[in-house]
N, C-alpha and C positions, 0 to 999 in steps of 0.2 A: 504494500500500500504506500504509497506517495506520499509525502508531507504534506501541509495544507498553511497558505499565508494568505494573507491578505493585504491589500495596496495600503490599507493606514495602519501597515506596520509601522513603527521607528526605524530609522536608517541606521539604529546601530543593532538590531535583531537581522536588519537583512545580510548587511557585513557580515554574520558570526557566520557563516556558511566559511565553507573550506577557496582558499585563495588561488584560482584557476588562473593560467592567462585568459583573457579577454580581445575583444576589438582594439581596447587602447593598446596591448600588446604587438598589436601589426604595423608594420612600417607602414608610412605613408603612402598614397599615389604620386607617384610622379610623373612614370612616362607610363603610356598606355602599352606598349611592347616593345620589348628588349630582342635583339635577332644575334643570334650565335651563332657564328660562320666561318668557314674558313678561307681568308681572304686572298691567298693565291689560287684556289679555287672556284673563287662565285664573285668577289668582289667588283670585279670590272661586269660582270654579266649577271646571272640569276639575280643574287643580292641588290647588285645597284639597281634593281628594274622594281624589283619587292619593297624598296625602302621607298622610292620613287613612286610608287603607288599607293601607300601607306601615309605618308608626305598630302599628299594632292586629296586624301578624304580627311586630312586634318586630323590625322591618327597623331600623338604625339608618341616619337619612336627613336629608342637609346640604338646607336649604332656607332661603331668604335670608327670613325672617321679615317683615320691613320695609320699607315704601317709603324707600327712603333716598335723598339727593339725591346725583347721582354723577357722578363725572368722567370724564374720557373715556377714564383708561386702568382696567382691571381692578387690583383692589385685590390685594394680595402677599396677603393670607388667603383668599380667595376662591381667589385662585391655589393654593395650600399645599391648599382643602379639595378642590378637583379631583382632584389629585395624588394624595390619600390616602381617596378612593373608590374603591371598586372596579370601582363602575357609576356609566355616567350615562346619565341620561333624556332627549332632548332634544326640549323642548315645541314641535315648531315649530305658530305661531299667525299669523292675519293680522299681525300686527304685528310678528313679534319682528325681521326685519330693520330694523322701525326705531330699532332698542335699537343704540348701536356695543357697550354693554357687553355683549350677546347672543352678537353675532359674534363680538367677544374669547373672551367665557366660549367659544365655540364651537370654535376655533381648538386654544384650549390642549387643552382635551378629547381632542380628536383629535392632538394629539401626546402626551400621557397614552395614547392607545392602540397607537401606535406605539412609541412608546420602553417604557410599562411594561404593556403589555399588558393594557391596562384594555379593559372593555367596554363600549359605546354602544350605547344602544336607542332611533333614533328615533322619538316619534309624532307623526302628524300631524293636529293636531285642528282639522278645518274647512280645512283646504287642502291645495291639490294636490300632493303629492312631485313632479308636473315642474314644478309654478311653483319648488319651493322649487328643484328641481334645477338647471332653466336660468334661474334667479331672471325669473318673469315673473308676469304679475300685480299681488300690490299688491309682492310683491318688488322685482321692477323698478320700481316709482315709489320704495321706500324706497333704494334705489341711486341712484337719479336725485337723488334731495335731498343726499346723503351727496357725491356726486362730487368737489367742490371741496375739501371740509372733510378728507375721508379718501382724498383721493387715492393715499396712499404704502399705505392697506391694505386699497383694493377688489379686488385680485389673491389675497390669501389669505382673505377672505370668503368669494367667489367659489370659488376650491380647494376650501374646506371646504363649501359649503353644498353643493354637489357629492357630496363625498365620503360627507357623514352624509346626504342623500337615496338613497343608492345601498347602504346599511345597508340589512339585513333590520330593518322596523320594525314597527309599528299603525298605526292608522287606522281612523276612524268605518266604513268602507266592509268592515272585517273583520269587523264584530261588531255595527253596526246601533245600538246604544245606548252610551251613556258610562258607563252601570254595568257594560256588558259590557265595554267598552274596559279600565277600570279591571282588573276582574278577572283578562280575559287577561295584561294587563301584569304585573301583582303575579304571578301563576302562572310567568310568564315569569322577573321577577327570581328569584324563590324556587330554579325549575330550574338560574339561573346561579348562584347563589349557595354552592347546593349541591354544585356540581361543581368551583366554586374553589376551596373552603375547604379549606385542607391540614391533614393527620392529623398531625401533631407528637407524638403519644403514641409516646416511646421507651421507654417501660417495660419492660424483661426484654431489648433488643436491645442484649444487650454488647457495645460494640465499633463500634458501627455507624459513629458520629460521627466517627470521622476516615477511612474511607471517603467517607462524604457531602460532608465536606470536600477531599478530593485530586480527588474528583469533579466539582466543581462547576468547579475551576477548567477541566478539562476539556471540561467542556459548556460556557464560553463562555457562557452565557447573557446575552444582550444583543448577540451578534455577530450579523450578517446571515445569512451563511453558512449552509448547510445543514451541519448535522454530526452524524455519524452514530459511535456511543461503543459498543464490547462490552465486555461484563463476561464474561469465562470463570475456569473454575472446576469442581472439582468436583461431582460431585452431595452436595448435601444440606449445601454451603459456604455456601448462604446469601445467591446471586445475585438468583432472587427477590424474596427480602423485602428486600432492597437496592434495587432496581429501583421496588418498590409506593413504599418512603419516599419516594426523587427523585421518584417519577411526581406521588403527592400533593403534594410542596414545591413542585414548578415547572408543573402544570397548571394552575392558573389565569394563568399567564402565556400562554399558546397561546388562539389562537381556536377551535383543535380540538382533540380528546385520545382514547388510544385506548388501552388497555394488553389487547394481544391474549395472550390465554393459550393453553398447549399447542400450540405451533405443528409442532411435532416431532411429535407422535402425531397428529395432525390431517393432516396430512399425508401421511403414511402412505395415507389413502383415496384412491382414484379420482379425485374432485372436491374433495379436503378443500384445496388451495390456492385456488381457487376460493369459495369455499364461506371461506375467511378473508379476501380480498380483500374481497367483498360485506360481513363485519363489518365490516371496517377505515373501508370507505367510508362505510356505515351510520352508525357513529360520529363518525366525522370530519366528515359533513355536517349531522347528525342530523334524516335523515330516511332514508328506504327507496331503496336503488338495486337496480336489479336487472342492470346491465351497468355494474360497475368502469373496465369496459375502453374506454367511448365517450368518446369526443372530450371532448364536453359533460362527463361526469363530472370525469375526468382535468384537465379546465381547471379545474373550479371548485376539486377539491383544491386544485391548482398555485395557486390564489390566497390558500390561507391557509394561514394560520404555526401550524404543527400539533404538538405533542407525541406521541408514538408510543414504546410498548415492545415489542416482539416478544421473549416469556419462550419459552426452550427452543427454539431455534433447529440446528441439525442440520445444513445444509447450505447453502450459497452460493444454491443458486437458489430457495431460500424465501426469502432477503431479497431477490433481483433481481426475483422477483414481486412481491414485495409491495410493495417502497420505489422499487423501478428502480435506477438504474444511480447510488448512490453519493447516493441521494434524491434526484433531481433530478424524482423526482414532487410535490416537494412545494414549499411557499411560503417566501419568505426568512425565514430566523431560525427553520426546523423544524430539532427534534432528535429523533433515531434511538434509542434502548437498546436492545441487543437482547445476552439473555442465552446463551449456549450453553455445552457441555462440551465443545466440541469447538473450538478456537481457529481452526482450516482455516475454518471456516463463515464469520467476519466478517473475515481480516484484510486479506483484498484491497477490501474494503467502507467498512471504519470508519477513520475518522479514526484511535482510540486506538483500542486493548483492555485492560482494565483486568482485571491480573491478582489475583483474590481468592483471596486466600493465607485459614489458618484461623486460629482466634482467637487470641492472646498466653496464657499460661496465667494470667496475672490473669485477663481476660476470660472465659478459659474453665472459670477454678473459680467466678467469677460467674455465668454461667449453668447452669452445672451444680447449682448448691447451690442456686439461685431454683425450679428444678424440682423438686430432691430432695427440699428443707427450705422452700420459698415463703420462702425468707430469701437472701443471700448469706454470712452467718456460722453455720454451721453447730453443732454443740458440739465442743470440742475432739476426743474419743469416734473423731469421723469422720472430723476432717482429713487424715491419713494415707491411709486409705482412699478418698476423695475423690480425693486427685491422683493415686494410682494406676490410678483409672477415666477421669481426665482423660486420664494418659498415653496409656493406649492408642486414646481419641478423636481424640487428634494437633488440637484445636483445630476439629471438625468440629461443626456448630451442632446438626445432625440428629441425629447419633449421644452430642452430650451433651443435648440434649434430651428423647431420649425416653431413652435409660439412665437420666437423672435421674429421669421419672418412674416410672419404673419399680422404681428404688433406692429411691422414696419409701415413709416407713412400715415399711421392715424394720429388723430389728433384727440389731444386727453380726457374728451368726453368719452369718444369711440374707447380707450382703456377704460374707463372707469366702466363703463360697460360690459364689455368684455369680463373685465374680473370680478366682478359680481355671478358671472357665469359659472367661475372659476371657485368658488367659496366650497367650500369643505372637501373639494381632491387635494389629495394629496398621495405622489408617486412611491407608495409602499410596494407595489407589486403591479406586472406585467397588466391587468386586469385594469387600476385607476389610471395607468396611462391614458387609456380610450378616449377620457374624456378630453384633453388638452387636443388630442390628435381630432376627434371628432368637431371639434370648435370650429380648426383650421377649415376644416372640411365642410361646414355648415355656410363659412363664409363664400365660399367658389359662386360664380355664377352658374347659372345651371348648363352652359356647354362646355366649362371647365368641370364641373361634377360629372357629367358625365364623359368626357375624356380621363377624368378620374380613376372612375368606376372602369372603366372601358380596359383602362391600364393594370388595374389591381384583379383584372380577372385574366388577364393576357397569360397563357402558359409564361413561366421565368423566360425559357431558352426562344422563343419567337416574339417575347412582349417588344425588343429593339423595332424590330422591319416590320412589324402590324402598325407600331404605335406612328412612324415614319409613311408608312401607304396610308394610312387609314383615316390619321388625326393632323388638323390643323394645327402648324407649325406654330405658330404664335398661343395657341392655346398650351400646348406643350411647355414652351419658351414660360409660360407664367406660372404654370404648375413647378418648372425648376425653380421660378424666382421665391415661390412658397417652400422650398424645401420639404416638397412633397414626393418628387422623384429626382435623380442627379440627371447630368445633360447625356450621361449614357441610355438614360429611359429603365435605369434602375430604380427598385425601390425598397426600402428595410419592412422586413418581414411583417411589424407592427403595423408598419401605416399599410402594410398591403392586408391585413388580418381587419384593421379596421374597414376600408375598404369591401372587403366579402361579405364584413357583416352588416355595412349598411344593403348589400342585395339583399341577405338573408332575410333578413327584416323587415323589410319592404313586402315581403311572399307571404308571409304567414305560415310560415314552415310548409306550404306548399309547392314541389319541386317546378311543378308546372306555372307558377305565377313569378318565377326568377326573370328577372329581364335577362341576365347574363349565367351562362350555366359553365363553370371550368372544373366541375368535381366527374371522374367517370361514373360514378353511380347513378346523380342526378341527371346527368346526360339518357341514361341508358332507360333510367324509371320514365323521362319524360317522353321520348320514344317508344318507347314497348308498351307504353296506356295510351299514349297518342292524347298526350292531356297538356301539350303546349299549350300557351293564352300568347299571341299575338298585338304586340305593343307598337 
């Protein structure tokens, strides 16, 4: 069973955990990729043409400029630009075993990707990956010359050149030409590049920062260990958007990354576990599987150090399919997130559960006035009024979110109004949110109510491209300015619940008077009685 905290712990309870490296542990970014080559072999040609194209997409790219004359151990800057790549290239050429300062540069590299989680892309231009592998060829004669002189480090040579031949790489033999070579590769860095690069924009997330901090020491990050972390919580407390920030900070550390959504209503289907297993896989390998569940697969996961968040979680045996037994489907030094409302679902699973309490009422007149006012200082006018709408938010992200927008633009009769509405909720459980959210929604005019409504019944996976064919743009456009859907045509599970139950409502608990039908049963009753009503 897993430990159990909670976000207003004290920062010196969260400390007393055992002292890992971390993020702050990692060298900084500095160049985007580092290329290892051998420069009487590539440098006038392959090399200068790859640097040259890496250059021109504004790749920011370490490349040793000069013939310099060198000594036999690797230079401390050379070492330091390794470190603070993020990628490296590694040019294996007939030659570069005969560089020692090659197989140095080689070595570090690959413990750059072990300890910080860097990436290696080898190519191999004009020689075989099994010469480079089992060093044979002109490999083996440069081994052979070396033997006497670097006896204390043909054993980690050997390891590595192993190890970065047995990388997913290039080769003349994928692409048939060196401009094609070139291209794939550049496409290649560009895809990692972009999936490393973490979102750091906190703007409007109040609060979030010492969260991400209690958290981090939690995940360990740099530990071997597989650990698997919940975050429970209310709905609309703001686990999610918790979840997204860590996933962005610490996914370019993983070889693989996966941040599966709706796992909870997905599930729900027939095949819908199934059917998130093959994403999970899908991403994590990044290529197409069609069976999760074969040996073959299951090993290759098991061999990399994966990042993973499973958002809206429900039950124990949607993380035991999905991660196994405590992750032990996965590669040393994978971590788990996985969000739910329901704390039963991860605590016999996760390591922690990290309890996300709601925001501090600084925080939360912060984000309420960023929404109301697009300011945090609102005019004095409102103050009063303000914290009394916070009160009865109880610190909930969702419910001062969209009341903010919703508050926005009137004028303080229209509040005084409004929170007379408002008198005796108060956000104790998932159930008194309704009311705040249902306010926002009483106010819509009625082709926004129904673009609404239209939305909160849209399957999740086709609600984008119906809501895009179907509804007027400007109607849409308003419903985001309410913080009632985002501009991707998403919308958080609550306001979508609220949403269903004003159809339900409306019916009389009878399936045939629903203006809008998205559940298969009521679909199926109102067809097989043939007891549609016509609106």
């Amino acid at each position: 069973m897993g430990s159990f905290f909670s976000s207003s712990a004290s920062a010196s309870a969260s400390t007393s955990t055992s002292s890992l490296p971390c993020s702050s542990s990692v060298p900084s970014w500095k160049y985007d990729v580092f290329i290892s080559f051998r420069g009487e072999d590539t440098r006038k040609t392959f090399t200068s043409h790859l640097h040259a194209a890496l250059c021109w997409q504004k790749i920011e790219t370490y490349i040793d400029e000069e013939e310099l004359v060198r000594g036999d151990e690797i230079s401390p800057a050379l070492m330091r630009a390794i470190e603070e790549s993020m990628i490296s290239v590694i040019v294996f050429s007939e030659n570069y075993a005969n560089s020692s300062w090659c197989l140095d540069e080689l070595v570090h590299i690959l413990k750059c990707k072990r300890e910080y989680g860097r990436q290696v892309i080898p190519v191999f231009y004009k020689v075989d990956p099994f010469h480079v592998r089992k060093q044979q060829g002109s490999y083996a004669t440069a081994f052979a010359k070396r033997k006497k002189c670097f006896e204390h480090k043909l054993d980690s040579w050997r390891a590595a050149l192993r190890e970065a031949a047995n990388l997913a790489g290039w080769g003349l033999q994928d692409t048939g030409t060196e401009s094609k070579l070139v291209e794939v590769i550049v496409e290649d860095i560009l895809k990692k590049l972009n999936s490393m690069s973490p979102s750091c924009d906190l703007k409007g997330l109040f609060g979030i920062e010492k969260h991400i901090k209690q958290i981090e020491l939690f995940l360990e990050i740099g530990s071997q260990e597989v650990r698997i972390l919940g975050i429970w919580g209310m709905g609309g407390i703001g686990k999610t958007t918790l979840a997204r920030v860590l996933f962005n900070k610490f996914s370019h550390l993983f070889e693989g990354r996966c941040f599966l959504e709706h796992v909870r209503e997905e599930s729900k289907n027939r095949y819908g576990l199934k059917v998130l297993k093959v994403e999970l896989f899908c991403k994590l390998l990044n290529r197409k599987v069609h069976d999760p569940d074969s040996t073959f697969e299951r090993n290759r996961v098991r061999r990399k150090k994966v990042l993973i968040v499973l958002d809206d979680v429900s039950h124990e045996t949607q993380l035991r399919v999905l991660v196994g037994d405590r992750g032990d489907s996965f590669g040393a030094g994978s971590r788990v997130i996985v969000t739910t409302r329901d704390k039963r679902a991860v605590i016999h699973q996760a390591n922690d559960v990290y309890k996300l309490d709601g925001l501090n009422r600084d925080d939360a007149l912060g984000l309420f006035h960023w929404h109301a006012f697009k300011e945090t200082s609102p005019t004095p006018d409102f103050n009063e009024l303000s914290e009394q709408v916070v009160d009865y938010a109880k610190g909930n992200p969702l419910a001062l979110e969209i009341s903010g927008s919703f508050f926005r633009g009137k004028d303080i009769e229209d509040w005084k109004s409004l929170l007379e509405r408002l008198k005796g909720s108060s956000i104790e459980d998932e159930g008194s949110i309704q009311k705040i959210l249902k306010i926002s929604y009483d106010g819509l005019r009625k082709d926004e109510k129904d673009a609404f409504l239209d939305i909160a019944c849209f399957n999740k996976w086709t609600r984008r491209s119906l809501a895009n064919r179907l509804l007027d743009v400007t109607i849409i456009k308003d419903l985001v300015d309410k913080s009632l859907i985002t501009e991707e045509i998403e919308m958080h599970n609550l306001v979508e619940e609220m949403g269903r139950k004003v159809v339900r409502e409306s019916s009389d608990g009878d399936p045939g008077k629903l203006s809008r039908i998205w559940n298969g049963e009521d679909a199926y009753s109102v067809l097989h009685n043939n007891i549609v009503s016509v609106y």
